[in-house]
C-alpha positions as CSV (number, residue, x, y, z in Angstrom):
1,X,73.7,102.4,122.4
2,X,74.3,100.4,125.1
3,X,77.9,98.2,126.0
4,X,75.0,95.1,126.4
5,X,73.8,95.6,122.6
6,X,77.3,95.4,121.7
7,X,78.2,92.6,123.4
8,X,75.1,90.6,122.1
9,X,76.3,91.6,118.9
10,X,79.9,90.3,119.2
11,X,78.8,86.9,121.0
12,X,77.2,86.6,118.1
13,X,80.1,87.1,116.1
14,X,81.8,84.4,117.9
15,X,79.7,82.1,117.2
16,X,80.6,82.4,113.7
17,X,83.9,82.5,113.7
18,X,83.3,78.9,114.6
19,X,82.8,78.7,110.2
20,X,85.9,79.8,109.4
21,X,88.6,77.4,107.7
22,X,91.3,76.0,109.8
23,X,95.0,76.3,108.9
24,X,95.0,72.7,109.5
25,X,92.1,72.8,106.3
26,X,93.8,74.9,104.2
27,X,97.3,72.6,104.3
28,X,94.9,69.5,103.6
29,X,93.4,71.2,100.8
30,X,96.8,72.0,99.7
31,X,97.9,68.7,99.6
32,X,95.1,66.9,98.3
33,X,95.3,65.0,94.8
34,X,92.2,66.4,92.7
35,X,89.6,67.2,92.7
36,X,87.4,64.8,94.2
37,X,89.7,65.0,97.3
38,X,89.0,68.8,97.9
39,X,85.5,68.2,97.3
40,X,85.2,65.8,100.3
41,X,87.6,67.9,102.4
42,X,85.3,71.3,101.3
43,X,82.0,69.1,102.5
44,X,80.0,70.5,106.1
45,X,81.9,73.7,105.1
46,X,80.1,77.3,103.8
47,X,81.9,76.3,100.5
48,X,80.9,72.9,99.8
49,X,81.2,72.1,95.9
50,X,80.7,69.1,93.6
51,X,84.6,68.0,91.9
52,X,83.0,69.1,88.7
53,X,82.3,72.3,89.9
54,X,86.1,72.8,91.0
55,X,86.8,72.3,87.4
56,X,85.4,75.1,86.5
57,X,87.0,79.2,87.1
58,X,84.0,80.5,86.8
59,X,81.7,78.2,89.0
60,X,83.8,78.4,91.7
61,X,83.7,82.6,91.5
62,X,80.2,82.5,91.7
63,X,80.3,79.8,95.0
64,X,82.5,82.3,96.6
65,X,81.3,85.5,95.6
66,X,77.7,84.5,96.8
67,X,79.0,83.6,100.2
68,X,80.9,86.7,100.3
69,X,78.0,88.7,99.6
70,X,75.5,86.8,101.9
71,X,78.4,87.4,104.4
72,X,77.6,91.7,104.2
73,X,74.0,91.0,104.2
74,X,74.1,89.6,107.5
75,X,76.6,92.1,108.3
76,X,74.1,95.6,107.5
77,X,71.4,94.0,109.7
78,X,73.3,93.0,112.7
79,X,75.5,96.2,112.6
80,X,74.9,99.0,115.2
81,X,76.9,101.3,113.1
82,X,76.7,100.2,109.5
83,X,79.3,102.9,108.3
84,X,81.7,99.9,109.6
85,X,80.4,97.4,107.1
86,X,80.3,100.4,104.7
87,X,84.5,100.6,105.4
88,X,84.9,97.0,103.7
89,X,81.7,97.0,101.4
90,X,82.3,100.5,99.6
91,X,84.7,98.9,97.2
92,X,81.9,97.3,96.1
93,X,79.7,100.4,95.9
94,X,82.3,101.9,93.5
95,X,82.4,98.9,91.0
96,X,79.4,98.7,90.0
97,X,79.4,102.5,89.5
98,X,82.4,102.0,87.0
99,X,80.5,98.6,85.3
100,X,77.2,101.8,85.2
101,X,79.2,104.1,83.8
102,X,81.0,101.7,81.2
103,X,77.7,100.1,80.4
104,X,76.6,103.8,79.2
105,X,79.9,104.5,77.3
106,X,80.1,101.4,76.0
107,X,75.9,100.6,74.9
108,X,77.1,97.2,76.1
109,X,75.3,95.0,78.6
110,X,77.5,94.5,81.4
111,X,75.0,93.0,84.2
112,X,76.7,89.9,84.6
113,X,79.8,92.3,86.4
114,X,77.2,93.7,89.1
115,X,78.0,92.8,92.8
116,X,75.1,93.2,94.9
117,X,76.5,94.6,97.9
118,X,77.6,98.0,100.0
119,X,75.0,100.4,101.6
120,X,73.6,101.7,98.3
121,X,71.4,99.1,96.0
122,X,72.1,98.6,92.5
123,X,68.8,100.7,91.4
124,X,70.2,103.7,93.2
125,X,73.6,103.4,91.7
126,X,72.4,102.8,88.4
127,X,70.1,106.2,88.4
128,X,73.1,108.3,89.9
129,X,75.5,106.7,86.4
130,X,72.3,108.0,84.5
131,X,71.1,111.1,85.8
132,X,74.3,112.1,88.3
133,X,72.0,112.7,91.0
134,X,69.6,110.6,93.7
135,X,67.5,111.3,97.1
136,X,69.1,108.2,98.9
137,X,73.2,108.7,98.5
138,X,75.0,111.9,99.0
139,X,75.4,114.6,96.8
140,X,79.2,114.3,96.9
141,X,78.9,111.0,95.1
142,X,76.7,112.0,92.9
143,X,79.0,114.8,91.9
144,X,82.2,112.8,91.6
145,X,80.3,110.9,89.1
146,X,79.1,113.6,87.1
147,X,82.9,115.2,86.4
148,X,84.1,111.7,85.7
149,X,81.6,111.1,82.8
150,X,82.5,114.7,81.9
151,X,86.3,114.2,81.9
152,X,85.3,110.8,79.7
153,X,83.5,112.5,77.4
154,X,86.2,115.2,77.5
155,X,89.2,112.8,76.6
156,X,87.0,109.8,75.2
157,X,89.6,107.5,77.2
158,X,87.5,104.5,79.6
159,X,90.5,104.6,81.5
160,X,89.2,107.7,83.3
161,X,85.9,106.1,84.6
162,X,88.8,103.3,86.3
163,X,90.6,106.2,87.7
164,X,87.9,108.5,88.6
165,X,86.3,106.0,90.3
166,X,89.2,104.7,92.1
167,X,89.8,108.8,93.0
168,X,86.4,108.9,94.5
169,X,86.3,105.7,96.7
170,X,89.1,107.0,98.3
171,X,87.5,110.0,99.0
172,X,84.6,108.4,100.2
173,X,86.4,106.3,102.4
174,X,88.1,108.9,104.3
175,X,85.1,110.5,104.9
176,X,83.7,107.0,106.6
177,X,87.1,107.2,109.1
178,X,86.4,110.6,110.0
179,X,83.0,110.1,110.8
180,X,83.6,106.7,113.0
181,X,86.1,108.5,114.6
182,X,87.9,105.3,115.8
183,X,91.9,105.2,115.8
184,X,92.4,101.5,114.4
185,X,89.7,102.2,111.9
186,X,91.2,105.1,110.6
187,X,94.8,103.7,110.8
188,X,92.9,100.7,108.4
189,X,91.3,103.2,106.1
190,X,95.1,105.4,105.9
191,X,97.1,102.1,104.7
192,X,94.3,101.5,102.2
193,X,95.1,105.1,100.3
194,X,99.0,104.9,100.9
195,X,99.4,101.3,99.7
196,X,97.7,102.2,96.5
197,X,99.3,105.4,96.0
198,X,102.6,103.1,96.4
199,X,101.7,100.1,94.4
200,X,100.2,102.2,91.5
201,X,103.5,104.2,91.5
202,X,105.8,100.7,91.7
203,X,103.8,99.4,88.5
204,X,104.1,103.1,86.5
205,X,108.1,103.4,87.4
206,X,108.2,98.9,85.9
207,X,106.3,100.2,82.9
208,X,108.6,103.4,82.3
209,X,105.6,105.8,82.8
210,X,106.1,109.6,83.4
211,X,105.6,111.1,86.5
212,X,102.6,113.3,84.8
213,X,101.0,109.9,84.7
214,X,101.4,108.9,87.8
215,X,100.3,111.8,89.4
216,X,96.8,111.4,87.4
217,X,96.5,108.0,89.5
218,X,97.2,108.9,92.8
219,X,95.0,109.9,95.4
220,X,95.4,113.2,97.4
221,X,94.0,111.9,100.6
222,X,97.2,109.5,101.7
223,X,99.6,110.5,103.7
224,X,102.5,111.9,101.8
225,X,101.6,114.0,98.3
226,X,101.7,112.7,95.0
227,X,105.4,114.2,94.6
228,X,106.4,112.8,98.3
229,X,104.7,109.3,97.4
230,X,106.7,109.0,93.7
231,X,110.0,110.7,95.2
232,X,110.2,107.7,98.0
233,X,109.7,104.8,95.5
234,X,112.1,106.3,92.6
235,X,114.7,106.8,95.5
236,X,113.8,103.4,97.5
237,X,113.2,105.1,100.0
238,X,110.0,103.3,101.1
239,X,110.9,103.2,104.8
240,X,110.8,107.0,105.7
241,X,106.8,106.6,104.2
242,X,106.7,103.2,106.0
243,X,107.9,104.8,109.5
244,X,104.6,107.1,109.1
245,X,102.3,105.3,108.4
246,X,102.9,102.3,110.1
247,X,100.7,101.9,113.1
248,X,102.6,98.8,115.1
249,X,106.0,100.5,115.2
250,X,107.3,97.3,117.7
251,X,105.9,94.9,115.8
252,X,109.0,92.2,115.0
253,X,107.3,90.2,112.0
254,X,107.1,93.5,110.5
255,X,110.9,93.4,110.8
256,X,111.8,91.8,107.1
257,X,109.6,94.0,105.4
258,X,111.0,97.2,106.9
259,X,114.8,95.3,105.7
260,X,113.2,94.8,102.0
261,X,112.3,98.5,102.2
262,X,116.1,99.5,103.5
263,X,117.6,97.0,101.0
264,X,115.6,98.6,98.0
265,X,113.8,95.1,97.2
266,X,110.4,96.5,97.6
267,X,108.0,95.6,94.7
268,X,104.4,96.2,93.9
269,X,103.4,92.8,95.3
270,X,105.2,92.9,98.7
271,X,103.4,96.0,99.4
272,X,99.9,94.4,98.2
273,X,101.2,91.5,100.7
274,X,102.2,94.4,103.7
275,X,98.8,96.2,103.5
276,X,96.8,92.8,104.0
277,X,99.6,91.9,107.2
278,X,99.3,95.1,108.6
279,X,95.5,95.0,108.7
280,X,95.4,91.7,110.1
281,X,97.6,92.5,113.0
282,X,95.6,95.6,113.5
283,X,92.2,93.9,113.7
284,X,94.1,91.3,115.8
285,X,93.8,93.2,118.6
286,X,89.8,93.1,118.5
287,X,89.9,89.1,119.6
288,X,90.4,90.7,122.9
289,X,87.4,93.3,122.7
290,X,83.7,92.4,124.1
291,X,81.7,95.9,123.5
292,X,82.6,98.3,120.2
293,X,83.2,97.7,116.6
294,X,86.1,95.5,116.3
295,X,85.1,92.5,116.1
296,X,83.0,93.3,112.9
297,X,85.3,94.3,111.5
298,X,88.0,92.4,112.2
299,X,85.3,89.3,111.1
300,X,84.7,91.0,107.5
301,X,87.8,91.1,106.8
302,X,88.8,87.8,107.8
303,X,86.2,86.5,105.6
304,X,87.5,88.8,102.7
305,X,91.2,86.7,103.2
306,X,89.4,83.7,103.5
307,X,87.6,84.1,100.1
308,X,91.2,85.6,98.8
309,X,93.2,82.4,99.7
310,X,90.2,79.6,98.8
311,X,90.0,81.0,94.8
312,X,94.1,81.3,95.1
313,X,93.9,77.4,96.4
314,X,91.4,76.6,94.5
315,X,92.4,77.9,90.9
316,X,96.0,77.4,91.4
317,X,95.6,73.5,92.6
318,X,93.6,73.3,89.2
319,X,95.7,75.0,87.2
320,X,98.5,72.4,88.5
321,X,100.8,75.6,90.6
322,X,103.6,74.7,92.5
323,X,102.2,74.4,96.4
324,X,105.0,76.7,97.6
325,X,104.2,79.1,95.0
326,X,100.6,78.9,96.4
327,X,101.4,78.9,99.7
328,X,103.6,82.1,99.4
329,X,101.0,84.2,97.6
330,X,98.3,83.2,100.8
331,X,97.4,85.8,103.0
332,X,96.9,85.7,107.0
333,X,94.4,82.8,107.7
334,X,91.7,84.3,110.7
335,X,92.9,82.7,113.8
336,X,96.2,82.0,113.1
């Protein structure tokens, strides 16, 4: 693999970063009256919708999620090393194995849930829910499928295929990080684990859940244990995990949440918020790469914000939200 293949496929890259939504375009479409205002201002862009079709939730979905979706397509055939795509695409894998599995618990028809994307088609995932094995994904998955039906038909609960599912993704993932054997990639594939492990703990301690719960939740593949992880949050002690798994320790806008976490104001959101800043500022550093995988990935997962903060806009101008309250829930716009 030569440092010229990569470099044809980052200028390539470049070029479409050229698609991406301003700052500029995201404040007009903040301040524009209806409708038929962010239809014009939306026009010569990848997301360019009739003002009836902004009227409508799910509409809108579908726009985005097909742009999403076409985005990954590109991204598997362009990709030297698709395991990179497969670090932003697996969650994708791993829904439609719990729509599968809920369609078979269930006898309902649940199709219309499907996202057709990741490195494993629908058909494959679809015979591995049905017959817990298949030639064309690893045995691994096909075996953390198997004991999650079995604990489901165990406890009769369709909260296990959820958490079973959640469990194995994880798993998965770290597997990816280990085998791409790049530092930033991994430090993006350890805040993914730990800021679950954290936020699922922050919404069981608000809900007055027992730590035997939580500890069904979390994942064993983040940095601290499930103990460690619940012992920081019920203490608010948030920065000791913080100072580990942090990976731009000198990093001054990182400054107020590190105070939150000191001040005990931490909640489940903030972290949701943190995980998505922290990954940004990671992949930041690929705007100055020409050869490696960077810039891929830093590109998906600018268009994964970008789709995040167009459906907040978009929903939450129709739905007549305050713009500060929109503005505040945004996450990092590419290029900013």
């Amino acid at each position: 693999m030569s440092e010229r293949t990569y470099s044809q496929v980052n200028t390539g890259i470049s070029v479409r970063e050229a698609s991406f939504l301003s700052p500029a375009q995201f404040d007009a479409l903040l301040n524009s009256s209806d409708a038929e205002a962010r239809a014009n201002l939306l026009q010569g862009t990848a997301y360019a919708l009739e003002a009836d079709q902004l009227r409508q939730v799910q509409v809108v979905e579908q726009a985005l999620m097909k742009h999403l979706l076409a985005e990954y397509d590109w991204a598997y055939q362009v990709a030297l090393n698709p395991a990179v795509v497969d670090l932003f695409a697996l969650k994708y894998t791993y829904h439609n194995l719990k729509v599968f599995l809920k369609e078979r618990a269930t006898g309902r028809d649940l199709n219309f849930l499907l996202l057709d994307a990741g490195p494993y088609s629908l058909a494959v995932l679809e015979q591995v829910a049905k017959t817990f094995s298949s030639e064309n994904c690893p045995e691994f998955m096909a075996q953390e499928v198997a004991a999650t039906w079995q604990e489901y038909v165990d406890y009769q609960d369709i909260r296990v295929l959820e958490i079973g599912m959640d469990l194995a993704y994880f798993d998965h993932l770290k597997c990816l990080a280990k085998d791409l054997d790049h530092p930033l990639l991994k430090s993006l594939v350890t805040l993914t684990i730990d800021c679950y492990n954290v936020i699922t703990v922050e919404r069981a301690l608000s809900l007055k859940k027992p730590n035997s719960f939580m500890k069904q939740l979390l994942s064993d593949a983040g940095t601290l244990s499930a103990r460690e992880v619940i012992q920081c949050v019920e203490q608010g002690n948030l920065i000791s995990w913080f100072q580990q798994v942090n990976p731009l320790p000198y990093d001054v806008e990182l400054t107020q949440y590190e105070e939150q976490m000191r001040a005990g104001r931490v909640t489940a959101e903030t972290v949701e918020y943190l995980e998505h800043v922290l990954k940004y500022r990671i992949l930041e550093q690929a705007s100055f790469e020409i050869d490696g995988p960077l810039p891929l990935a830093r590109y998906l997962f600018g268009k994964e914000l970008e789709v995040k903060n167009l459906r907040l806009v978009l929903t939450g101008l129709d739905n007549q939200l305050p713009i500060d309250k929109i503005k505040e829930r945004m996450r990092p716009i590419y290029g900013q």
